[in-house]
Backbone as a chain_set.jsonl record, in Angstrom:
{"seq": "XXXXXXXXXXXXXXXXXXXXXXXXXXXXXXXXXXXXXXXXXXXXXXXXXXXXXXXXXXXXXXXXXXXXXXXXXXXXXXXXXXXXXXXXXXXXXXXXXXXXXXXXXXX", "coords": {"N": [[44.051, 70.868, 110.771], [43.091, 67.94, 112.085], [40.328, 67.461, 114.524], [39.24, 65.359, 117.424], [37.093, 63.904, 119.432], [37.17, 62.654, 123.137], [35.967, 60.624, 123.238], [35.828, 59.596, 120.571], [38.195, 58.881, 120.419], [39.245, 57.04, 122.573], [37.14, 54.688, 121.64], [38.217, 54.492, 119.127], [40.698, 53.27, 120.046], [40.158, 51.724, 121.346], [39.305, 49.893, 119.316], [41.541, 49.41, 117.811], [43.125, 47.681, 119.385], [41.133, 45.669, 119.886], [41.24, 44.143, 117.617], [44.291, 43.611, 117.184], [46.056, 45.331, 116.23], [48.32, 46.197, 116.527], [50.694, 49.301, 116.655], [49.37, 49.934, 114.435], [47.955, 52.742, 112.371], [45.045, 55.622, 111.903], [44.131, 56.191, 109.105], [42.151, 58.43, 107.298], [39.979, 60.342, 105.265], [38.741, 61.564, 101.965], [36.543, 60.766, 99.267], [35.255, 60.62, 95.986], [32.241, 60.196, 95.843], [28.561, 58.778, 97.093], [25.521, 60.621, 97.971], [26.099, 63.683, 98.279], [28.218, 64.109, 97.07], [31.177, 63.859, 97.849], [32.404, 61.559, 100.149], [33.29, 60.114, 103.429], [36.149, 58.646, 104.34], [37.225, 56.357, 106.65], [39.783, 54.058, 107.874], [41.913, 51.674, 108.868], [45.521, 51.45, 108.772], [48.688, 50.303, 108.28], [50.995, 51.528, 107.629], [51.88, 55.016, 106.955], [51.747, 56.577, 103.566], [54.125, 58.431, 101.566], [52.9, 60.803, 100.726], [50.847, 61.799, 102.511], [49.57, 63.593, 105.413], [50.672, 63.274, 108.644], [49.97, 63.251, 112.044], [49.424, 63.199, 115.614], [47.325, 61.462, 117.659], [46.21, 60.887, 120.629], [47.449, 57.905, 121.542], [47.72, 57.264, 118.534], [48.589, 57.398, 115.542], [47.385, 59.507, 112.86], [46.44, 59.077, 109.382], [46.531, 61.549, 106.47], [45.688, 62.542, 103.282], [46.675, 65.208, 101.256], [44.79, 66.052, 99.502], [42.413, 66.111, 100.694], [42.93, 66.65, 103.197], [42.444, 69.204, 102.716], [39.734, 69.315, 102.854], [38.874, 68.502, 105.034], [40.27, 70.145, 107.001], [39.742, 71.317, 110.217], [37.682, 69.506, 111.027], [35.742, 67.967, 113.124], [35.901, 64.641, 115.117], [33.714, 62.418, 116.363], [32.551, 59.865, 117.841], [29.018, 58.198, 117.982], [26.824, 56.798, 119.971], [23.915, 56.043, 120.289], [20.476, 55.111, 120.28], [19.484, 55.149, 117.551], [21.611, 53.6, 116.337], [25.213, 53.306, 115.961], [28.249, 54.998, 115.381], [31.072, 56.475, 113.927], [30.758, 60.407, 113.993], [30.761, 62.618, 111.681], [31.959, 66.338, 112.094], [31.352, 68.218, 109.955], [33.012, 71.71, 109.079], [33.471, 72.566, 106.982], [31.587, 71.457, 104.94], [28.891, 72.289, 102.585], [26.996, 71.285, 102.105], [25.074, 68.236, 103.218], [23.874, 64.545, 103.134], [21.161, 63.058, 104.687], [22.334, 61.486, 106.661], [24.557, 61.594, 106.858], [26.537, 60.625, 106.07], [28.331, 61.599, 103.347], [29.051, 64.29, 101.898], [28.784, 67.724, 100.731], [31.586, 70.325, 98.88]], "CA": [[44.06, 69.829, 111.79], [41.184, 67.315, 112.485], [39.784, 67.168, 115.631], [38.551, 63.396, 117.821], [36.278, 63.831, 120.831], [37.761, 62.054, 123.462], [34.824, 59.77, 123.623], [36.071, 58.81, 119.617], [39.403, 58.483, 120.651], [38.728, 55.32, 123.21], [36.844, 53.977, 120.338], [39.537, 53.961, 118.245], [41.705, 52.722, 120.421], [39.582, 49.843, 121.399], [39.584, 48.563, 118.284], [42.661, 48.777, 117.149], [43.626, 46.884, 120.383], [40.789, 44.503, 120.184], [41.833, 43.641, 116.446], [45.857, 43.379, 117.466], [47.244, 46.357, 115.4], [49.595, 47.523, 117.287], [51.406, 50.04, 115.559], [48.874, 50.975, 112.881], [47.256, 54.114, 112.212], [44.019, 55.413, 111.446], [43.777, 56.663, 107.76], [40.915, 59.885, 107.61], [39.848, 61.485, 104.263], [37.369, 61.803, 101.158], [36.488, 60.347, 98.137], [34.269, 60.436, 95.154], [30.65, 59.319, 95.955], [27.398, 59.611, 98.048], [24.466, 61.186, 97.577], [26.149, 64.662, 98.033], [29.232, 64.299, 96.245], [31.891, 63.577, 98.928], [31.753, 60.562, 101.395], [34.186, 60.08, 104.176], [36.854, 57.338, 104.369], [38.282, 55.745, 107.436], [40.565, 52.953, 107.975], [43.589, 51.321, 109.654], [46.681, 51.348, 107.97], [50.355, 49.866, 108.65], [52.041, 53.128, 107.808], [51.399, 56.293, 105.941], [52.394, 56.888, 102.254], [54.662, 59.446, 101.339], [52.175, 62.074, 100.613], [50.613, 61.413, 103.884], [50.326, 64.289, 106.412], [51.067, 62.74, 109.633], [49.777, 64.121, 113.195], [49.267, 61.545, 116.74], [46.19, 61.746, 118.532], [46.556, 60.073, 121.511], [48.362, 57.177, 121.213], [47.001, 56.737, 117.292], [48.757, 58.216, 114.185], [46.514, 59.465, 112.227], [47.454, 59.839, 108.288], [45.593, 62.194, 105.871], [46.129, 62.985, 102.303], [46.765, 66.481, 100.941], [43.727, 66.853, 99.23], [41.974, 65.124, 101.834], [43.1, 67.63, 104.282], [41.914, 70.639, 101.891], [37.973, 69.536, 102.724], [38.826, 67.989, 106.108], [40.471, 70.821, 107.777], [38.748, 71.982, 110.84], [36.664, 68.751, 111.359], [35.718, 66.752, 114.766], [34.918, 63.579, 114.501], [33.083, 62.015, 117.545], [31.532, 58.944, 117.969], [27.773, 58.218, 118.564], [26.005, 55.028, 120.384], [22.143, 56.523, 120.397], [19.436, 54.11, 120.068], [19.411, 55.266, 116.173], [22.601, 53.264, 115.934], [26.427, 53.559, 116.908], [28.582, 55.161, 114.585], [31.689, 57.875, 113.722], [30.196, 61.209, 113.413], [32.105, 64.053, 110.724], [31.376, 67.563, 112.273], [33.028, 69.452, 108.973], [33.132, 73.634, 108.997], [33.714, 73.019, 105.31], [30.797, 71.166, 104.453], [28.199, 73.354, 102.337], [25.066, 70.513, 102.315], [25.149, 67.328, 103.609], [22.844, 64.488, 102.989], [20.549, 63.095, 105.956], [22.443, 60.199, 107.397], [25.671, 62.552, 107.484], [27.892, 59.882, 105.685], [28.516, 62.612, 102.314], [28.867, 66.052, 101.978], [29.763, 68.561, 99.52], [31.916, 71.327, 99.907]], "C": [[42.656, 69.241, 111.92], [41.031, 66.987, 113.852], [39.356, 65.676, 116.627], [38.208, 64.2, 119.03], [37.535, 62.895, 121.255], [36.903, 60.351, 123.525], [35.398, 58.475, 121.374], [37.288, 58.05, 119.651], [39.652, 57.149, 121.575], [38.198, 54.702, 122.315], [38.002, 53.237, 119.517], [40.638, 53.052, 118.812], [41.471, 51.363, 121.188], [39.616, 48.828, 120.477], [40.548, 48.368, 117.679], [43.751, 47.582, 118.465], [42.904, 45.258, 120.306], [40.735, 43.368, 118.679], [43.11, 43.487, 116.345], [46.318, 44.194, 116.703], [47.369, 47.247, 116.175], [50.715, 48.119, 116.26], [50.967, 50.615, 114.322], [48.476, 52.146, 113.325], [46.067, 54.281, 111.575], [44.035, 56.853, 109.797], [41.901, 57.445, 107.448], [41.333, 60.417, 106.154], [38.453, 61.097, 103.62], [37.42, 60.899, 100.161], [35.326, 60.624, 97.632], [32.866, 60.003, 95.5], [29.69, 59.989, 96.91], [26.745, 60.406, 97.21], [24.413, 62.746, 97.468], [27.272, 64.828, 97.262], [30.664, 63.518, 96.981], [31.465, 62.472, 99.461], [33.207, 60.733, 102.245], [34.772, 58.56, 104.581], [37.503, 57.265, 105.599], [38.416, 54.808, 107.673], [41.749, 52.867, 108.75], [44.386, 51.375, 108.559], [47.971, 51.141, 108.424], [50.793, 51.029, 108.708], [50.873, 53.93, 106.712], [52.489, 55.929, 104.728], [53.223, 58.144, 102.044], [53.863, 61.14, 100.997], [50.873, 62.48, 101.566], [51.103, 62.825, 104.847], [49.568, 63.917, 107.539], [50.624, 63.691, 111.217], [49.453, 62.899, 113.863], [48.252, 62.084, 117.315], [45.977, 60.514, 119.256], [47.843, 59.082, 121.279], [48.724, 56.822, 119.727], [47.492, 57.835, 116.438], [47.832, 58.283, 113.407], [46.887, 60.279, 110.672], [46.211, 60.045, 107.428], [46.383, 62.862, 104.928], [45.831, 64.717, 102.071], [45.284, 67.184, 100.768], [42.547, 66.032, 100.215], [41.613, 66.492, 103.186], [42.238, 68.672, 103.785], [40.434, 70.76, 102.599], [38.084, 69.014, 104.326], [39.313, 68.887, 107.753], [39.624, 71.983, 109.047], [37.916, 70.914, 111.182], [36.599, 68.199, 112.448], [35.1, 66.049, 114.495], [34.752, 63.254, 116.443], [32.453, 60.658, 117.464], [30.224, 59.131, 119.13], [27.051, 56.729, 118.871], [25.101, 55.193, 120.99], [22.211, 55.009, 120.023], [19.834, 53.764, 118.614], [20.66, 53.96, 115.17], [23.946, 53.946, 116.39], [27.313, 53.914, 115.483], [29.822, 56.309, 114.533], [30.595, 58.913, 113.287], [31.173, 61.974, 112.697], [31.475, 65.445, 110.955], [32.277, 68.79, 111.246], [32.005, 70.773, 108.754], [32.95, 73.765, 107.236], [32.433, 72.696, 104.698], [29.453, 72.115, 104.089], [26.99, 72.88, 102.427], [26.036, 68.656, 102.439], [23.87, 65.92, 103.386], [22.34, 63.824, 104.729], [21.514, 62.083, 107.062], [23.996, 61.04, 107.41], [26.791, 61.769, 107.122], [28.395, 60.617, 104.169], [28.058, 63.694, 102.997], [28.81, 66.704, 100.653], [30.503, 69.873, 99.912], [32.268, 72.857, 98.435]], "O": [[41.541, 69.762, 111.886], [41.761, 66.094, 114.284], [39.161, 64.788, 115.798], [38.959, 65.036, 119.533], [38.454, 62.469, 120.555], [37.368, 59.252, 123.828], [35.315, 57.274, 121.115], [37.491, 56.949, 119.139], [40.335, 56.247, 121.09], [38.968, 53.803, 121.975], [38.445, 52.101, 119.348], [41.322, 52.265, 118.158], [42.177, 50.405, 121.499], [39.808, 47.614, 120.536], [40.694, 47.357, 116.993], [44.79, 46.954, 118.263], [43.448, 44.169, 120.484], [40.339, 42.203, 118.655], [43.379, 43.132, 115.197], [47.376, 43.746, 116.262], [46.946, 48.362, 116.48], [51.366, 47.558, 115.379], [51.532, 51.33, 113.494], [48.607, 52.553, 114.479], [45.737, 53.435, 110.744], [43.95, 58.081, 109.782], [40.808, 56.877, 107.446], [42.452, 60.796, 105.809], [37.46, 60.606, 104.156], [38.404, 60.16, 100.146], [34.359, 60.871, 98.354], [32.742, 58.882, 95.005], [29.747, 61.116, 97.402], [27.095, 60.83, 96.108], [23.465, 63.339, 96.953], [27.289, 65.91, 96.675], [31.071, 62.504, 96.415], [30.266, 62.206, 99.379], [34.129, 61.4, 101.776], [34.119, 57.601, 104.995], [38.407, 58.084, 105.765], [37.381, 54.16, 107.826], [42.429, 53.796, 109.186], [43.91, 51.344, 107.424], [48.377, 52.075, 109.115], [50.992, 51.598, 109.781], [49.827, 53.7, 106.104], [53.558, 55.322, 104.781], [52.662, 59.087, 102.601], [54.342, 62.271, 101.074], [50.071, 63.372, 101.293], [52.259, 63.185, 105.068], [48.35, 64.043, 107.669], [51.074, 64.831, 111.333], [49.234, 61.828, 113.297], [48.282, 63.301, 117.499], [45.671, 59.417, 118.789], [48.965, 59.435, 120.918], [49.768, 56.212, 119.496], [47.029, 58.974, 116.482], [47.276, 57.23, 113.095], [47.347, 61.412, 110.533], [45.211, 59.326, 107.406], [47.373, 63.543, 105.193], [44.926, 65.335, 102.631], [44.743, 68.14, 101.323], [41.964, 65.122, 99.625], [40.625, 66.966, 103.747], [41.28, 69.011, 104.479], [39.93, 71.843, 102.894], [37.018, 69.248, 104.896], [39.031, 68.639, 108.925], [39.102, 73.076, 108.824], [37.046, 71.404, 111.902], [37.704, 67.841, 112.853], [34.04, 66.154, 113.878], [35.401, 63.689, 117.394], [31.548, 60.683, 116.631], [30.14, 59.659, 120.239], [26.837, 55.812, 118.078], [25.021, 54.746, 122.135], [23.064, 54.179, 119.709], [20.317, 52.686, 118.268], [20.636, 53.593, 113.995], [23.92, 54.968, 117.076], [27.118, 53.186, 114.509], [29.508, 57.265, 115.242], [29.704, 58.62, 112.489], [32.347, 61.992, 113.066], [30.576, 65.813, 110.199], [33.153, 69.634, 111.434], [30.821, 70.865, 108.43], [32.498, 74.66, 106.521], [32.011, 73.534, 103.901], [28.894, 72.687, 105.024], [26.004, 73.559, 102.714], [27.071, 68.183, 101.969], [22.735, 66.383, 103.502], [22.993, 64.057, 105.747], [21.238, 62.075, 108.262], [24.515, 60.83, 108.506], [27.896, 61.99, 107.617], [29.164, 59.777, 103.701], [27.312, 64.011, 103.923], [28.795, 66.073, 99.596], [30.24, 70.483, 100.948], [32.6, 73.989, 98.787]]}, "num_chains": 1, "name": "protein.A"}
């Protein structure tokens, strides 16, 4: 399971309100890249894909691939709006090094 502050969860749900998708979902996983190996992907999405595992947080489906899940399980994401900049944070258990700006990992 992945985690949302509640503080990310208004976020999210501001913008998918103040962009009119009603009814999407927010799409959470990994991919290829970055400076540690890993980076972290999120997006809206109409629906989930069939290999899509499906959980609601808050009002907001949130869909996450298999292997996705594998490196994601256990994570809280939070948003941050320091000085430094405003941004999702990824607090992952799995992650073994990270680089400084906290957008890659590796695991």
């Amino acid at each position: 399971m992945i985690n949302f502050s509640d503080k990310a969860i208004r976020k999210i749900e501001n913008i998918l309100s103040e962009e009119g998708k009603t009814g999407w979902g927010l799409r959470v996983g990994i991919r290829s890249g970055g400076c540690s190996g890993y980076s972290y992907l999120m997006q809206f999405d109409e629906k989930a894909s069939e290999q899509d595992h499906v959980f609601q947080v808050s009002k907001v489906p949130v869909f996450v691939d298999g292997r996705s899940l594998e490196f994601l399980e256990g994570t809280e994401i939070d948003f941050s709006d320091g000085l430094s900049g405003s941004g999702f944070v990824f607090n992952n258990p799995n992650a073994v090094k990270s680089c400084g700006c906290g957008s890659s990992f590796s695991a």
